[in-house]
N, C-alpha and C positions, 0 to 999 in steps of 0.2 A: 706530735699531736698536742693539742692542747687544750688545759680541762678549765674549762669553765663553770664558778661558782656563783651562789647569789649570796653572799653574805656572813655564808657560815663554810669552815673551810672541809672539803670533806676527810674520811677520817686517813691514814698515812698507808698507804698500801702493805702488805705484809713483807715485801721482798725489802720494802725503804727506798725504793727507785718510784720516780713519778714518768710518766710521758709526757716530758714536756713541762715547757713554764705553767704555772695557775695563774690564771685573768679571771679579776672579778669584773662583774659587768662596764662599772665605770671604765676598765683598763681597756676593755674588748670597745666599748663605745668610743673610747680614745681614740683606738685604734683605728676605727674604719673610719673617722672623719680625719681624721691625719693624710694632708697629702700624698697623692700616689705619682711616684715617677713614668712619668709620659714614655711608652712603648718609641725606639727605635730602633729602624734595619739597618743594617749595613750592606750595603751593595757594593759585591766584589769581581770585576771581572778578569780572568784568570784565561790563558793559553796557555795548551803543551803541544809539542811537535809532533807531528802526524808523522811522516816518516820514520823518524827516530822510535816512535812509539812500536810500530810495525815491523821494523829492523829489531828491533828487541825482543818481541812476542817471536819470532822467527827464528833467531839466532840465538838470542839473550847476546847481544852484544850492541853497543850505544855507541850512535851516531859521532865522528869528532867534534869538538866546538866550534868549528870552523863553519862544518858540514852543516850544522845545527843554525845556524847563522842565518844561512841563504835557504835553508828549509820551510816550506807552509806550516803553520802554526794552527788548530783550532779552538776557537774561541767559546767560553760559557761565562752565564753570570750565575753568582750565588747569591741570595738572601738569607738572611742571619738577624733575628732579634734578639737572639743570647738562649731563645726557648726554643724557636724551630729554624729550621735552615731548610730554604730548597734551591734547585738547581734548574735552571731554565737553558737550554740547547734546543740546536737545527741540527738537522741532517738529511741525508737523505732517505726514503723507503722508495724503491725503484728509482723510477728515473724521476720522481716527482719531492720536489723539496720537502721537510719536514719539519715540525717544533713540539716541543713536548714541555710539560714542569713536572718535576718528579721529587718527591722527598727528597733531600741530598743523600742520603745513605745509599738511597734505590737506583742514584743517575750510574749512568758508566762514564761520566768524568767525574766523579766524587774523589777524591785525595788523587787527581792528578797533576793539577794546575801546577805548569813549573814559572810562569812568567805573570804577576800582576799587571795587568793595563789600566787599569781605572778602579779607584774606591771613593765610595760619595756614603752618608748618611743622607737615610729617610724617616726623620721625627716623626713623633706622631704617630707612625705607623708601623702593626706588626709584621709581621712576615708574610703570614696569610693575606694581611691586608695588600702590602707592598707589590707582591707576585700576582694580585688580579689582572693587570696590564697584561704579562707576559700569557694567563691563561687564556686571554683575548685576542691579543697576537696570534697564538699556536692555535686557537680553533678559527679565525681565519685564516690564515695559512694552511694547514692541513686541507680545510674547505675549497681553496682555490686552485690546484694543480697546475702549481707553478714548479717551470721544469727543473732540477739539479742540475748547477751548471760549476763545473768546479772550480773555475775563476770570476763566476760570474752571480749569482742568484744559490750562496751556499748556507754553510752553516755560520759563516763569521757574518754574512749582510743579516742573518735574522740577529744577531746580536746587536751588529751597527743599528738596524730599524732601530730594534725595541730601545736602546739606548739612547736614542737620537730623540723617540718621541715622548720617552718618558723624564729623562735624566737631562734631557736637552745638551748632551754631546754624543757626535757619534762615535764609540771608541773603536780601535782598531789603529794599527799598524803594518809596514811592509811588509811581515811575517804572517798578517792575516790577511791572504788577497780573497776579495769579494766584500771587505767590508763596508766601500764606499758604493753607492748605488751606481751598476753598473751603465756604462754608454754602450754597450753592444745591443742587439737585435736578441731578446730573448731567443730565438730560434734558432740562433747560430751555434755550432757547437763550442761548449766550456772553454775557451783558448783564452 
């Protein structure tokens, strides 16, 4: 905290500890016309393996590296301005696709990223601000009942979308199949 004077300095506390530096107005006036470092995100997109995940909650025993290799991956992005962090994912609720943003602490993939795919900075902009896109995304998404296909229309294409239209690359790899928009017949089944 900090104790702000006008002039005269006030008298020494009893303890002899202050909270905090003393600013006289000139200092406090310095202060807030002194350049401010422009807010930036960091956007980080992060997979961990979906089988190996479930083989473990099951057994507690981890897929080999091998296994792990040729395994589907699912994909999230985080935002991070150093003050808030959140967590943007797809999935499914019933048979129908889903997206969500959620404080990072709150997501269920918060500390489990085992693989980065892609990291960009977003100057300029906080967290709050950076993550409007994604909340955009996920309320049309959820609004449209578009089906869960799980090679096809999943949780890794809501991250290619949203990356593709915001960051202007779609991320994803062979480990995340559905990331490129799919060529089948929405109707057909997940194959």
């Amino acid at each position: 905290m900090v104790t702000m004077i006008d002039g005269v300095l006030p008298p020494p506390p009893v303890s002899g500890r202050t909270e905090g530096p003393v600013l006289s107005l000139k200092d406090y006036a310095a202060l807030q016309r002194a350049p401010k470092r422009a807010p930036t995100t960091r956007v980080t997109v992060r997979s961990y393996d979906v089988p190996g995940s479930w083989l473990n909650k099951l057994t507690g025993k981890q897929l080999s590296d091998e296994a792990k290799a040729y395994s589907p991956d699912h994909m999230y992005a985080e935002y991070d301005d150093g003050r808030e962090q959140y967590i943007y994912r797809g999935g499914p609720r019933g048979a129908f696709l889903s997206a969500r943003v959620d404080p990072a602490r709150e997501s269920p993939d918060y500390g489990r990223g085992e693989r980065v795919l892609y990291r960009t900075e977003l100057p300029g902009q906080t967290a709050r601000q950076a993550i409007q896109p994604a909340r955009e995304a996920a309320d049309h998404l959820n609004r449209s009942g578009q089906p869960y296909l799980v090679f096809g229309s999943n949780s890794n294409s809501v991250i290619g979308d949203l990356t593709a239209d915001q960051l202007g690359h779609r991320v994803g790899d062979r480990q995340t199949p559905g990331y490129r928009p799919s060529t089948l017949s929405p109707y057909l089944p997940g194959w």
